[in-house]
Structure formats: structure tokens, C-alpha cells
C-alpha angles and dihedrals in degrees: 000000000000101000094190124017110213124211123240125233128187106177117183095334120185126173127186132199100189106301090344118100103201086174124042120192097319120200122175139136120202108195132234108285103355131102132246129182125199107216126193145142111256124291079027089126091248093124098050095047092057088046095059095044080061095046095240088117120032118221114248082221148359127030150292114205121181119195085349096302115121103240094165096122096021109112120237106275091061104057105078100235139115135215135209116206127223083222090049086224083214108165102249092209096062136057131255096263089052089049091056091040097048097081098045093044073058095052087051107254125150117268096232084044086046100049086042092061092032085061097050086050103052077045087056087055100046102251102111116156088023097090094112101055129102124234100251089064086062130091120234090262093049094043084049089058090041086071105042082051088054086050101038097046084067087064097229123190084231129024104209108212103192107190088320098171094038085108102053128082117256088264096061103034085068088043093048102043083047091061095045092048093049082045094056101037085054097042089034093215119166109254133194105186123187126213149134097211116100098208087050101059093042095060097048107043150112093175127346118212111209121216127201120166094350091304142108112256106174131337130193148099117324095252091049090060106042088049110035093032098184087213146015092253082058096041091052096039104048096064119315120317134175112214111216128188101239129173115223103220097170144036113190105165120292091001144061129211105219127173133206127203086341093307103117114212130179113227127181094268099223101192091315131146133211111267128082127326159143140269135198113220121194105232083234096056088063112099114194131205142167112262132148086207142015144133099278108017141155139160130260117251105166133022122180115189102210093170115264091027143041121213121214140202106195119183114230135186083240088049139271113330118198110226126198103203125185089190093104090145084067113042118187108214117221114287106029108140110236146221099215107203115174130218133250095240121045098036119101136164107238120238108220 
């Protein structure tokens, strides 16, 4: 359906609102055929990013180039991209097959040549046969591919998802980015995807970009950044972490030997030098057992059963950590004092 997958460049992008900078000088590069999600918290400047990549903003300074051609002061209609909506923006009064159509009955083409390739691309979603129906007659998660079939049948460089999932149930959300994942990855399009939920962009990504204060924080694979956060804003934000106060006593190599509390751990080093630090700990790399003394101990306060886990609040002398244990067939009550051990994997020294 996309015959040529363009690349994305943001060099030195700066946008202004009066006296507010929502972007501050932006580089980034998405790769032919690949995905990439910026991910922030709101107010980040995700939104606008993606807004002036489809011209629907235009950057204060510095420069947009698709497939190598600079695009920076080209509206929107010349910039061979499409864009899917959070809200769908499906017209309630036609069916599925007109919606895909419309926009290419717009471009000119012929209505017989339209409704052809409106049919292949409601095939590519997964909706053929249900061209005649209104919107109304399809559920959240078909309306949604109603709408990537209406982008992706005008054959953009880029296909824009802005928050595309942010109207399904939780259900469906992981039905329906499973299905545009599996989409991109077999029609290999360049796609820029907006969205401020973590699991979101984990699952759908080839790389995730996160945004904090109009700026880059960090950028890299999903697994990069889940597992080397450069910061403790990264480490929070990119699925639970608790942030624990370690000394590294010990650099061999590729790894550090830190120890917390008195309990020694080795953890991948990551450029870093002896002297005090922080690590981020997965709430699911902490083991808990009762103990009435040990190196690195606390006491249970809270214990929430949520079927095939148990989450934990422990008390420590470093602060509260947050435990995710799949041990429901041993519960630990409020107020059992603790021996608390780590894994080998969820656990890195942050870099700041």
C-alpha cells in the first residue's frame, strides 16, 4: 500500500506560543519504515512536535525534512503524509467504504479506482465485507481501523497516530496496537505515533523518543530505555521504579559492585565511578522474606492481593519501596519485618 517509506528530520526545531517555548531545539531522525513514539507526560511538547511534522503548526526555527525534502514551510497538503485522529473523525452519515474513499474522491481519483483501493485497504485492516456499514454499526477498535485504512490508502511517507487508542477500553487498546503494530512491521510504513502511556509505547515500538519540557530526554529501543533509564524522571516514568540511594563501592569492567543498606549487588556499571548513587529498581526485581534480621530489611505496611500477584509496600531505613510478588500462595500480613534480597535482571544504576 505505501510504495516508498520516507525518513523524518527535525534539525534544530524551536517553536514559540508568545513568551512560551513548547519546543526547544528538537533533533531527531525516525528511520525509513520503522516506528517511533514520542512519549511524554502532558504539556511535554509531544503533541506539538507531531503538529508541526504535519504542517499543521509551523516551527519558530530550524528545519523538517520527509524523505530529504525540506518540508519545513509546505502546508499540510503538500507534505505527503497522513494522520489518524484520537477522535477517528469518521463521517457518521457514510459507510466505511465512503470514509476510505473520500480522500482519495478528493485527490482525484476516479470513483470506480477510489472504492478498488478503498476495498484493499479496509482488506489490509481486517474489516473486509464490512464496507457498507456506518459507523455507528462498528465497534471503538473497527472504527479505529477505519481510520488507519483511510490514511494509509493515500500512500503517505509517514502515517501521524496521535493518541490513536486513547478512546478504547483497556481490553481493546491491547487488541487494537497489537493489530497496528503487526500492520506496520508487514507493510513496513514509516510511523510517527503519539502517546502518553508507557505500555503503550513499549509494545509498539521500534524506538520511543521521550519528551519532557519540550525537550529530548532520553531516546532509544524499548528495552534501552526500560533497562539503562539516564535519569530518575526516565526511570519513573518508563514503567514503575523505586529509586534507592546505593554506594558504589566497585568498578570491574562492565560491571559495579554497589551495596545498599549493607546488602552488595553486582549491576551492569554503565560509565559509572565509585562514590555515592542511585539505582533504579523494578518493583518486580525486589524478593521479600521474613526475617527478623538481615543486611538490607524493612517491615511490610501495606499488601494488596490482585490475583496472580501481590503488591507490597515494605518500609526501609532508605524509604518505601513498591514490590511486585508472584508468590500469592505465601502472603506476608502487614507488619512482618522483612529480609529484602534483588534480582539479577531490573535493577540499573542511573546515569544523571
Amino acid at each position: 500500500m505505501i510504495h516508498s517509506p520516507g525518513s523524518v528530520v527535525f534539525q534544530n526545531v524551536r517553536k514559540t506560543f508568545g513568551a512560551f517555548t513548547a519546543i526547544h531545539d528538537l533533533s531527531l531522525t525516525v528511520e525509513p519504515g520503522t516506528l517511533v513514539t514520542l512519549l511524554g507526560p502532558s504539556g511535554c511538547g509531544k503533541t506539538t512536535t507531531l503538529r508541526i511534522l504535519a504542517g499543521l503548526e509551523h516551527p519558530t526555527s530550524g528545519r523538517i525534512l520527509i524523505g530529504g525534502k525540506d518540508v519545513t514551510m509546505l502546508p499540510a497538503n503538500e507534505r505527503d503524509v497522513s494522520m489518524v485522529f484520537q477522535s477517528y473523525a469518521l463521517f457518521p452519515h457514510m459507510t466505511s467504504l465512503d470514509n476510505v474513499a473520500y480522500g482519495l474522491e478528493s485527490s482525484g481519483l476516479s470513483k470506480k479506482d477510489a472504492r478498488q483501493k478503498a476495498e484493499h485497504g479496509l482488506e489490509l485492516v481486517g474489516l473486509a465485507g464490512m464496507g457498507r456499514r456506518l459507523p455507528a454499526e462498528l465497534s471503538g477498535g473497527q472504527q479505529q481501523r477505519v481510520a488507519v485504512a483511510r490514511a494509509l490508502v493515500l500512500e503517505p511517507q509517514v502515517l501521524l497516530l496521535d493518541e490513536p487508542l486513547s478512546n478504547l477500553d483497556a481490553r481493546l487498546r491491547r487488541r487494537v496496537r497489537t493489530e497496528i503494530r503487526e500492520l506496520q512491521q508487514r507493510l513496513q510504513f514509516t510511523a510517527v505515533y503519539v502517546t502518553h502511556d508507557q505500555d503503550e509505547a513499549l509494545a509498539v515500538s521500534d524506538k520511543i523518543i521521550v519528551m519532557k519540557d519540550g525537550e529530548i530526554a532520553q531516546a532509544g529501543s524499548p528495552r534501552e530505555l526500560y533497562e539503562a533509564p539516564a535519569s530518575t524522571f526516565i526511570a519513573d516514568f518508563i514503567g514503575e521504579a523505586n529509586v534507592v540511594p546505593c554506594e558504589i563501592i566497585d568498578i570491574s569492567g562492565a560491571h559495579a559492585t554497589v551495596s545498599i543498606e549493607g546488602l552488595r549487588h553486582v549491576v551492569p556499571a554503565r560509565g559509572a565511578k565509585t562514590g555515592r548513587g542511585k539505582l533504579a529498581v523494578r518493583p518486580s526485581a525486589i524478593t521479600v522474606e521474613p526475617a527478623e534480621s538481615a543486611a538490607f530489611s524493612g517491615r511490610i505496611s501495606h499488601a494488596a492481593y490482585l490475583g496472580d500477584h501481590i503488591e507490597y509496600e515494605a518500609e526501609t531505613s532508605g524509604g518505601t519501596l513498591f514490590i511486585v510478588d508472584p508468590s500469592v500462595d505465601r502472603p506476608l500480613a502487614p507488619g512482618t519485618q522483612v529480609a529484602i534480597g534483588l534480582k539479577n535482571r531490573g535493577i540499573a544504576i542511573i546515569a544523571e
